[in-house]
PASEBA-1860 file (N, C-alpha, C; in nm, 3 decimals):
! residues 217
1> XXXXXXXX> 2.562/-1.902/1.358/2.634/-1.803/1.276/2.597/-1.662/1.322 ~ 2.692/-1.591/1.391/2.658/-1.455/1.366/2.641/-1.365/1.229 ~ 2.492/-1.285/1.289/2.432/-1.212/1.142/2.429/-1.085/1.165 ~ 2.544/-1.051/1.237/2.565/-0.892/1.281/2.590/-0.844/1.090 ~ 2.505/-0.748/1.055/2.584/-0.694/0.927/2.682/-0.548/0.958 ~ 2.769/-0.578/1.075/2.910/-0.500/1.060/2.986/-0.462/0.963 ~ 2.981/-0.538/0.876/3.036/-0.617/0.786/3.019/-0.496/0.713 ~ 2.883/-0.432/0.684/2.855/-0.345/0.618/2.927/-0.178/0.630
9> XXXXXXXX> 2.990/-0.229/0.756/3.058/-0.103/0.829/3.218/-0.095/0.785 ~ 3.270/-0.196/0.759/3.381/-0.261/0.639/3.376/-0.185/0.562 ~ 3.304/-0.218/0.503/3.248/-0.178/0.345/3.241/-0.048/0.334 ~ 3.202/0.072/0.430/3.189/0.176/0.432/3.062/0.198/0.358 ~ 2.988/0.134/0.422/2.802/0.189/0.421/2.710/0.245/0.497 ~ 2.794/0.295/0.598/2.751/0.362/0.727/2.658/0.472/0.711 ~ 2.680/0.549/0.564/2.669/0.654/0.539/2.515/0.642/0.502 ~ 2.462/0.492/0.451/2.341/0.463/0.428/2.237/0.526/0.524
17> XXXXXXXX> 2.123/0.557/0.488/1.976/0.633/0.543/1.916/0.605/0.491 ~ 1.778/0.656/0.577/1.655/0.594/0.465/1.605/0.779/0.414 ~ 1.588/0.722/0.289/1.503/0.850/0.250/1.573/0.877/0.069 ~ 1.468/0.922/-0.002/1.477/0.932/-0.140/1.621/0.972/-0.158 ~ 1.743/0.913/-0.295/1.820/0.975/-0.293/1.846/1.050/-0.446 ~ 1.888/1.164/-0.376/1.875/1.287/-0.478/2.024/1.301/-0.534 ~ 2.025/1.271/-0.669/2.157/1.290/-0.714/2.188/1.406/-0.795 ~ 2.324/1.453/-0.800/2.304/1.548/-0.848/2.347/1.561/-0.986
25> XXXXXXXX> 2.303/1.667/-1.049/2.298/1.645/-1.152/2.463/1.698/-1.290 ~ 2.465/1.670/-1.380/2.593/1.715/-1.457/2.701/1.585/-1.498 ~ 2.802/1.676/-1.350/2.924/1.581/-1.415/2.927/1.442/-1.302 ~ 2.844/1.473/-1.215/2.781/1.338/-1.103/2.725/1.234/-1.175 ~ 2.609/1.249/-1.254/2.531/1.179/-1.313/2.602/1.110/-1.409 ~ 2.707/1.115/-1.457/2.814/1.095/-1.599/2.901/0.986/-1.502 ~ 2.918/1.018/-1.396/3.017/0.921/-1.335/2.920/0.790/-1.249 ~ 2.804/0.837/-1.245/2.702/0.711/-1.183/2.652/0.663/-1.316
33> XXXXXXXX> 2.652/0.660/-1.424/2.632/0.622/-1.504/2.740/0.538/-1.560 ~ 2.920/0.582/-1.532/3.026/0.456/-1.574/3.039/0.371/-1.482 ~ 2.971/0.396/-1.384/2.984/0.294/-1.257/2.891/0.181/-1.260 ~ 2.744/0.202/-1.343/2.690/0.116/-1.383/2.776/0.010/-1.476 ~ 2.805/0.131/-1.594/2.863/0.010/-1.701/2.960/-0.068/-1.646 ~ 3.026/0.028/-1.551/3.154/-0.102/-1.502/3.164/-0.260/-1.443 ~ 2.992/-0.256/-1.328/2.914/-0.343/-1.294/2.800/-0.362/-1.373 ~ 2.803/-0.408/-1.525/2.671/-0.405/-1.517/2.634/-0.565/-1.499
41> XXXXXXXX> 2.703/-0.639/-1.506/2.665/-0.785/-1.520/2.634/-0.801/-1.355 ~ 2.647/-0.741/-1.258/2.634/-0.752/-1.161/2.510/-0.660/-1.107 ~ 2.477/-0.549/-1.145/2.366/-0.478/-1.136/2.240/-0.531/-1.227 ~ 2.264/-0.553/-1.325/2.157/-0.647/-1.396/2.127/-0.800/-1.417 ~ 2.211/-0.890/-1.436/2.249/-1.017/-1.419/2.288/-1.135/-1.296 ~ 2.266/-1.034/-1.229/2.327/-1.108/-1.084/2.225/-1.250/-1.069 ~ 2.298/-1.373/-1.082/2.204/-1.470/-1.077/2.147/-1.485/-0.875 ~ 2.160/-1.400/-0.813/2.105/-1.372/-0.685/2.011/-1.307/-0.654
49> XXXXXXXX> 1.966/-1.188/-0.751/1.924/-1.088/-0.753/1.774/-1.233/-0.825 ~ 1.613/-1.114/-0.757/1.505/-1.207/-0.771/1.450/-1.121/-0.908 ~ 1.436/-1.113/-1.012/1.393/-1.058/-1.108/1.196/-1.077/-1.116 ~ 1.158/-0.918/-1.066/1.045/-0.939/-1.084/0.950/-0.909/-1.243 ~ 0.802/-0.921/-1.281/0.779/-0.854/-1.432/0.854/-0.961/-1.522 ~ 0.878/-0.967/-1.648/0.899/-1.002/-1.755/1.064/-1.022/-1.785 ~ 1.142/-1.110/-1.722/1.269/-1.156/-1.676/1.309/-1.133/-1.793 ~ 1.271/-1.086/-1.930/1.331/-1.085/-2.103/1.314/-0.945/-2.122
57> XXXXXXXX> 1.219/-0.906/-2.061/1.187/-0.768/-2.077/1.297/-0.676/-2.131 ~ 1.327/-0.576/-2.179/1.377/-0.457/-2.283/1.406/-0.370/-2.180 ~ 1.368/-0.352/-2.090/1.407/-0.235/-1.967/1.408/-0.256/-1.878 ~ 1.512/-0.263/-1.757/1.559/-0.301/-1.612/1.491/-0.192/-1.523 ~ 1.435/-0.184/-1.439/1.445/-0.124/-1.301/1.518/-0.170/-1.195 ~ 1.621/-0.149/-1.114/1.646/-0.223/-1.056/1.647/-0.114/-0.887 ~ 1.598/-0.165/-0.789/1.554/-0.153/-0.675/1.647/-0.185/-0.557 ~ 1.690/-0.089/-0.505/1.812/-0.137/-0.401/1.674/-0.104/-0.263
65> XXXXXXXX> 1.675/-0.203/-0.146/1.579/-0.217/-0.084/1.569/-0.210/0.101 ~ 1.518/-0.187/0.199/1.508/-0.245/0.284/1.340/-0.248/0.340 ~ 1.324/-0.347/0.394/1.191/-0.356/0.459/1.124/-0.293/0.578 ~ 1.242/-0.175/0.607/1.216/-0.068/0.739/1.205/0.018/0.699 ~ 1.212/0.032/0.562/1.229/0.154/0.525/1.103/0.211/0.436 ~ 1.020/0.363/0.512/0.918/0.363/0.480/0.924/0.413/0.338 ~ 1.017/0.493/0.308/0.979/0.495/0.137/1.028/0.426/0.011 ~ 1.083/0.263/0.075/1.057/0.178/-0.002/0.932/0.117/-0.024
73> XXXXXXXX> 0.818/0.138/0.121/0.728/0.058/0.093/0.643/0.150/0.028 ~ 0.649/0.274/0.036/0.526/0.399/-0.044/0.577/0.373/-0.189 ~ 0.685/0.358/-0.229/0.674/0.363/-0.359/0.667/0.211/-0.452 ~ 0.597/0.063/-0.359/0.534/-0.009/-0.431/0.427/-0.005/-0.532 ~ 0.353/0.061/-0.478/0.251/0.086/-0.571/0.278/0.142/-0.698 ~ 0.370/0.209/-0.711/0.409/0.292/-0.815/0.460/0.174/-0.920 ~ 0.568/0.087/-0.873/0.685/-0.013/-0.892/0.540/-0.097/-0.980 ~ 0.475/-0.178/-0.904/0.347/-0.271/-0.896/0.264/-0.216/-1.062
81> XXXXXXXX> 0.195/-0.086/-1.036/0.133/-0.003/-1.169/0.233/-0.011/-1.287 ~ 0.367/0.022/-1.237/0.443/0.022/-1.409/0.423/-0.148/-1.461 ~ 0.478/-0.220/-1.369/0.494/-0.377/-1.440/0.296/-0.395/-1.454 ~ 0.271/-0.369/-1.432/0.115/-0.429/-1.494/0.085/-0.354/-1.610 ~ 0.134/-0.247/-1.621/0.102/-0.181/-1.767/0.205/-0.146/-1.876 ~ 0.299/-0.256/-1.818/0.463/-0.278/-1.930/0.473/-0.431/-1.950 ~ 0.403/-0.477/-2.021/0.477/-0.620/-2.027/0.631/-0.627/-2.065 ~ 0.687/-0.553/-2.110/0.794/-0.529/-2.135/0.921/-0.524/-1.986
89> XXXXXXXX> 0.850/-0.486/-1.903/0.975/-0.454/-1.822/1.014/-0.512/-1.694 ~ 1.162/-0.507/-1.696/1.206/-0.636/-1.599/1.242/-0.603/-1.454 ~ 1.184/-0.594/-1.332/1.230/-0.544/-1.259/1.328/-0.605/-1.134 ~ 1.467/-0.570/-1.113/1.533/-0.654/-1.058/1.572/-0.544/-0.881 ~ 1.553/-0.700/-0.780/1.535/-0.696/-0.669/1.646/-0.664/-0.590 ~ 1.681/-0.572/-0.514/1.831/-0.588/-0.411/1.810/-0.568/-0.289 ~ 1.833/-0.677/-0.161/1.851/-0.669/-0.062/1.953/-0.549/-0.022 ~ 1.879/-0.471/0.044/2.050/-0.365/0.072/1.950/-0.417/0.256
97> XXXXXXXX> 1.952/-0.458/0.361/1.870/-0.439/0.502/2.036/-0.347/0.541 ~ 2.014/-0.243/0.558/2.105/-0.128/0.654/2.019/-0.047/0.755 ~ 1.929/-0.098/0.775/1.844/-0.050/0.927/1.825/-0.107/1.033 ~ 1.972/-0.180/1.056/1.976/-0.281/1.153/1.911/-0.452/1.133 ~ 1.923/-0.499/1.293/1.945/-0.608/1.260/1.772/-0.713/1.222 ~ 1.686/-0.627/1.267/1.528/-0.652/1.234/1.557/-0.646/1.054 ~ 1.584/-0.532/0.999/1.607/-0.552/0.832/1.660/-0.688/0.760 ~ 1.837/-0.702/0.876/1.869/-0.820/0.793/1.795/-0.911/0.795
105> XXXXXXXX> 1.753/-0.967/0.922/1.629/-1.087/0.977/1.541/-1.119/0.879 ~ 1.511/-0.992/0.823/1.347/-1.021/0.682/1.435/-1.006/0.603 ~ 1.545/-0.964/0.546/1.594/-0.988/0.419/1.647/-1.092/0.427 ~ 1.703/-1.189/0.568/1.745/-1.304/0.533/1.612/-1.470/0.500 ~ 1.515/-1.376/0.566/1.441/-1.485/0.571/1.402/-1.470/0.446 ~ 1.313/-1.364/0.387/1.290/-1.331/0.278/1.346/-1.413/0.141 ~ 1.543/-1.426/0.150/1.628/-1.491/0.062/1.563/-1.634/0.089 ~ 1.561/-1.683/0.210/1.562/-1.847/0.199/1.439/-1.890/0.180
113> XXXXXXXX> 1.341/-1.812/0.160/1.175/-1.868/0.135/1.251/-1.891/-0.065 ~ 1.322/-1.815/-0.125/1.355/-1.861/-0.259/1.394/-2.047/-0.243 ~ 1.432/-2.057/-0.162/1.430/-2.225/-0.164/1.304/-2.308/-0.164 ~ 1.189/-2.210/-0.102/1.073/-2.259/-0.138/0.951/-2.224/-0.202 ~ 1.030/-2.161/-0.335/0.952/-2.087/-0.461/0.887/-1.962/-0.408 ~ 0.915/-1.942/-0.303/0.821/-1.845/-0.249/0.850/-1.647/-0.208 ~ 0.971/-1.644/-0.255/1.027/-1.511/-0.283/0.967/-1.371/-0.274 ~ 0.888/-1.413/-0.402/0.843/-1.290/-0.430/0.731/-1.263/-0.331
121> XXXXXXXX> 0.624/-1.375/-0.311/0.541/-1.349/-0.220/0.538/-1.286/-0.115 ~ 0.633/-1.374/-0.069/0.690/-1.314/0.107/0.757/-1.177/0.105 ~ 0.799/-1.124/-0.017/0.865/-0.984/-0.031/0.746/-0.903/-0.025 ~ 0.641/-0.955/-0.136/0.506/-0.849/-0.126/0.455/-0.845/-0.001 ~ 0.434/-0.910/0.073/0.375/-0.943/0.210/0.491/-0.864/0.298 ~ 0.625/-0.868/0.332/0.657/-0.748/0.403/0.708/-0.642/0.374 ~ 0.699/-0.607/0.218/0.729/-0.488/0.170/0.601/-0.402/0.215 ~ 0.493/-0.451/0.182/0.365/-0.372/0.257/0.319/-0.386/0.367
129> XXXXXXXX> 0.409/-0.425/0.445/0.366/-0.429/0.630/0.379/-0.268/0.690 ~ 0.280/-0.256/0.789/0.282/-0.168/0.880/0.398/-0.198/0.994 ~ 0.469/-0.097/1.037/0.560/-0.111/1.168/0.655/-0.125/1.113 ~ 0.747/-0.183/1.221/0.867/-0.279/1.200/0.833/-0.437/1.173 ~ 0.944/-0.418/1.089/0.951/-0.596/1.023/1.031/-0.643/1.104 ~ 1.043/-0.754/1.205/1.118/-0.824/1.299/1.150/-0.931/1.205 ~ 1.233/-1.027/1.308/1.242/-1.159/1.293/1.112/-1.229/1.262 ~ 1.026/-1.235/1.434/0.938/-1.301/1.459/0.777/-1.285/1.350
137> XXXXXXXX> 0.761/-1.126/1.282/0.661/-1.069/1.195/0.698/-1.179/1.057 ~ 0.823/-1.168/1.029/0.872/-1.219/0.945/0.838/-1.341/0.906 ~ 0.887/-1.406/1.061/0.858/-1.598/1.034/0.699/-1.585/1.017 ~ 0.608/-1.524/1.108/0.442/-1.548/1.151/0.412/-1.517/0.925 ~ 0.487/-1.410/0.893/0.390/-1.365/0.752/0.418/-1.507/0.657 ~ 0.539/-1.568/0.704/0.580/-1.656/0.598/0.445/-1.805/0.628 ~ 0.447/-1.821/0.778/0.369/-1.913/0.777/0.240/-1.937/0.745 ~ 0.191/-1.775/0.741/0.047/-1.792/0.697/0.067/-1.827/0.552
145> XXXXXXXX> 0.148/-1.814/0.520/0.164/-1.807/0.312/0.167/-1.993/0.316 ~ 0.181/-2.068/0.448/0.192/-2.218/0.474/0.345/-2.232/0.395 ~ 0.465/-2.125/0.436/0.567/-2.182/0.427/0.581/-2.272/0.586 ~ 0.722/-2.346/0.537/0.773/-2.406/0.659/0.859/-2.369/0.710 ~ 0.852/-2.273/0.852/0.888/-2.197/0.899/1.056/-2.233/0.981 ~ 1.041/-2.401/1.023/1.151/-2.432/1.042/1.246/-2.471/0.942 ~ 1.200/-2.470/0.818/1.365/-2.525/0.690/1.359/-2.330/0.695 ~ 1.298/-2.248/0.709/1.338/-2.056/0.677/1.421/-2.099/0.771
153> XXXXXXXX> 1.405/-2.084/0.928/1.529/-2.039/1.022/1.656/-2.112/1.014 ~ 1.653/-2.227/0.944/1.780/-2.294/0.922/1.809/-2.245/0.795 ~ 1.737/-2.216/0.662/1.805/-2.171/0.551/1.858/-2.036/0.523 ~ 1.775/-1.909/0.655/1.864/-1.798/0.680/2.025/-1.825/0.663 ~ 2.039/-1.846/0.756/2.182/-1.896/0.835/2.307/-1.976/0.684 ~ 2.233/-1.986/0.583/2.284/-1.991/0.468/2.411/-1.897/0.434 ~ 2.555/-1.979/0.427/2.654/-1.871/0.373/2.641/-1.809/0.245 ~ 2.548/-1.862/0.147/2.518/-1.844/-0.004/2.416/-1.708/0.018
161> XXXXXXXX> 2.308/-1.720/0.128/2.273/-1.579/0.183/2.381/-1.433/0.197 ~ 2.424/-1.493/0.319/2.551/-1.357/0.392/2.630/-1.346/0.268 ~ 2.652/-1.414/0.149/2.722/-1.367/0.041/2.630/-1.311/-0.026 ~ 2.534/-1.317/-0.080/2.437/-1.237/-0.171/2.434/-1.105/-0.067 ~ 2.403/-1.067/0.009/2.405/-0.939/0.096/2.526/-0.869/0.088 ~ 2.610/-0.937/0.089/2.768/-0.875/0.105/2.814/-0.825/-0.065 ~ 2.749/-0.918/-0.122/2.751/-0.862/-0.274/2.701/-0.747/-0.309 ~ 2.558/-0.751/-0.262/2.450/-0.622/-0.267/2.503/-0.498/-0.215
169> XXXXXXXX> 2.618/-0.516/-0.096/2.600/-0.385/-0.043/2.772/-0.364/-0.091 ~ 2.848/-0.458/-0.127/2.991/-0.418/-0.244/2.934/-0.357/-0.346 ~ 2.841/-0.373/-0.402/2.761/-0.269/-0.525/2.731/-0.175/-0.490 ~ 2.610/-0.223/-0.410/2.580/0.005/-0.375/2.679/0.084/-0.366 ~ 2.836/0.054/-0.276/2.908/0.095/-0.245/3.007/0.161/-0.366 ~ 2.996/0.094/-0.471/3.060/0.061/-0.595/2.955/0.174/-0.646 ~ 2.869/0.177/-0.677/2.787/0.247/-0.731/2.724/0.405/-0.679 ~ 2.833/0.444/-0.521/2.754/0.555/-0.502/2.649/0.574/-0.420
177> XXXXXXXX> 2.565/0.457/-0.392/2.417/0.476/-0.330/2.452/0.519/-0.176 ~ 2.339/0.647/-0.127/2.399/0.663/-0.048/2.247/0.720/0.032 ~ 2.150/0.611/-0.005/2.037/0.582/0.101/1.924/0.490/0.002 ~ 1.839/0.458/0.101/1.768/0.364/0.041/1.593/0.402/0.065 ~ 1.554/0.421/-0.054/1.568/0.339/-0.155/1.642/0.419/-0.282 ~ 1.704/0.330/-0.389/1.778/0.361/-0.465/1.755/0.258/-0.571 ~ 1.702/0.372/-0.690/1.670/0.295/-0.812/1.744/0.321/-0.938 ~ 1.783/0.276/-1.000/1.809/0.282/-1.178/1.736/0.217/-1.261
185> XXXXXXXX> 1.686/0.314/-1.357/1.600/0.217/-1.486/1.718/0.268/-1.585 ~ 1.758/0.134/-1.624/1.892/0.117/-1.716/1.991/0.161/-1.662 ~ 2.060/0.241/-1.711/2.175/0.326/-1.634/2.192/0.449/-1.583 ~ 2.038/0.465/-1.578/2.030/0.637/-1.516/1.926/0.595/-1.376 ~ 2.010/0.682/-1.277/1.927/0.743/-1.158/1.820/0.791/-1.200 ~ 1.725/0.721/-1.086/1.544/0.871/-1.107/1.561/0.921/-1.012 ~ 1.581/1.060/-1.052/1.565/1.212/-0.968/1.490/1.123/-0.872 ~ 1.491/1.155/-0.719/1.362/1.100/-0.642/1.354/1.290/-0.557
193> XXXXXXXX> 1.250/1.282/-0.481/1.261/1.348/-0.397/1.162/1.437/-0.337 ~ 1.077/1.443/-0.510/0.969/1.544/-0.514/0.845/1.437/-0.619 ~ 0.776/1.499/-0.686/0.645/1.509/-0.725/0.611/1.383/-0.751 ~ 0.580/1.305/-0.872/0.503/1.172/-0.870/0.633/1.079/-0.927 ~ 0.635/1.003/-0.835/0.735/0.873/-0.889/0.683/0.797/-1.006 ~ 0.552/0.733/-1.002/0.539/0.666/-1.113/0.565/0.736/-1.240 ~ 0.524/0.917/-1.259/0.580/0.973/-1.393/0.706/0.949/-1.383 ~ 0.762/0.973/-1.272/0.942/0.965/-1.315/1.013/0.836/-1.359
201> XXXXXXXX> 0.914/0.713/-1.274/0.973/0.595/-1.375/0.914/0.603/-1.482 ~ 0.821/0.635/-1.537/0.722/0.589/-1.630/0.808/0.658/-1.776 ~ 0.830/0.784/-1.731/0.922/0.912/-1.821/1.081/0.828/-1.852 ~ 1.143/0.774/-1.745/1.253/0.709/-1.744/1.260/0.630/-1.873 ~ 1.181/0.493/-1.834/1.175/0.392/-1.853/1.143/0.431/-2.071 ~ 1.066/0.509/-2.096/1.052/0.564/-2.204/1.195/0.652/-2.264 ~ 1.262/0.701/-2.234/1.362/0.745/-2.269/1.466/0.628/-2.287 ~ 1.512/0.539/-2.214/1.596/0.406/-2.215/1.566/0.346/-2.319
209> XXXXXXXX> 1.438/0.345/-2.389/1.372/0.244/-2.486/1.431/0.365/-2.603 ~ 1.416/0.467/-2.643/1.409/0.571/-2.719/1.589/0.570/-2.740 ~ 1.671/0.600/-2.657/1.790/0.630/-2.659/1.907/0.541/-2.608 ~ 1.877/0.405/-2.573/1.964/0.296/-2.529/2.028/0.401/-2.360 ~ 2.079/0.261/-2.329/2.190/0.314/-2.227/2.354/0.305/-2.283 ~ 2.441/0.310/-2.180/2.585/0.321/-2.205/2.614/0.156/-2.113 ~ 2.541/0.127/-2.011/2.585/-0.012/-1.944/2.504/-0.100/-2.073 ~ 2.558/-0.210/-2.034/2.473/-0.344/-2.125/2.382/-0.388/-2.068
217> X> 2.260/-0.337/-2.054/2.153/-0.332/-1.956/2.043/-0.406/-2.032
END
């Protein structure tokens, strides 16, 4: 099966980069906010999507992602600190890999270790890698975890995969995102760009509880 994500070039996601995205604020923020509600069963509910934290939890984060991308991996720690000191909150996972074809490789392998309970692990393990995440980094991190490295390279290649990706990046697209990483707690963007992320989720995530959202989040 070819795993060119062209596909993404369809879609008109070209425009994707890596680096905090700064939205702006007013009558922008009002229209990324009906774009949630319009998707929200799909931004929050997506039975594809890996729900990390407290899957009942009262407040969504949800994380649009790639594994090349260095300030998805700086702002784990941040992500990591809120769910240990929220039992409350649910944080949901999105493959966006738009940094070529090393990205899709670990986001595909990444998907098919879920066939062998092993998801989240293998996400923590190359969300905090140094370098580039290849193919080959990919298979070696899964095997030390004593996955089985030959049912990953055959369960990549999964069409139920290339559809969860193609879903992920019909959303961002749907939604505006226009680099990665790209978060919403409930139905509001966090400012990214500047000073401490964990206050800005932390501040977020407290306001959503205080004032509901407008999506069914």
């Amino acid at each position: 099966m070819k795993r060119s994500l062209g596909l993404f070039v369809a879609l008109g996601l070209t425009a994707l980069a890596v680096g905090y995205y700064a939205l702006e604020r007013g009558s922008r923020s009002v229209r990324s906010e009906q774009a949630v509600a319009a998707h929200a069963d799909e931004v929050f509910r997506s039975p594809t999507s890996v729900v990390a934290g407290n899957p009942q939890g009262d407040v969504s984060v949800v994380a649009f992602f790639d594994y090349n991308c260095p300030y998805c991996r700086k702002d784990v720690p941040a992500l990591a600190k809120l769910m240990a000191g929220d039992p409350n909150l649910r944080v949901v996972l999105k493959e966006l890999p738009v940094l070529g074809p090393d990205s899709e490789a670990a986001a595909r392998l990444a998907l098919a270790a879920k066939n062998q309970g092993e998801y989240l692990t293998l996400y923590r393990r190359l969300i905090a890698s140094r370098g580039r995440v290849t193919e080959t980094r990919a298979l070696a991190a899964a095997a030390a975890m004593g996955l089985d490295a030959d049912r990953l390279k055959g369960d990549m290649d999964d069409p139920a995969i290339t559809a969860t990706l193609l879903a992920n990046a019909r959303l961002a697209n749907a939604l505006g995102v226009k680099g990665v990483p790209f978060y919403l707690v409930g139905d509001q963007v966090v400012q990214e760009g500047a000073g401490d992320f964990y206050a800005a989720l932390t501040a977020r995530v407290a306001d959503v509880r205080e004032h509901g959202c407008r999506a069914a989040c």
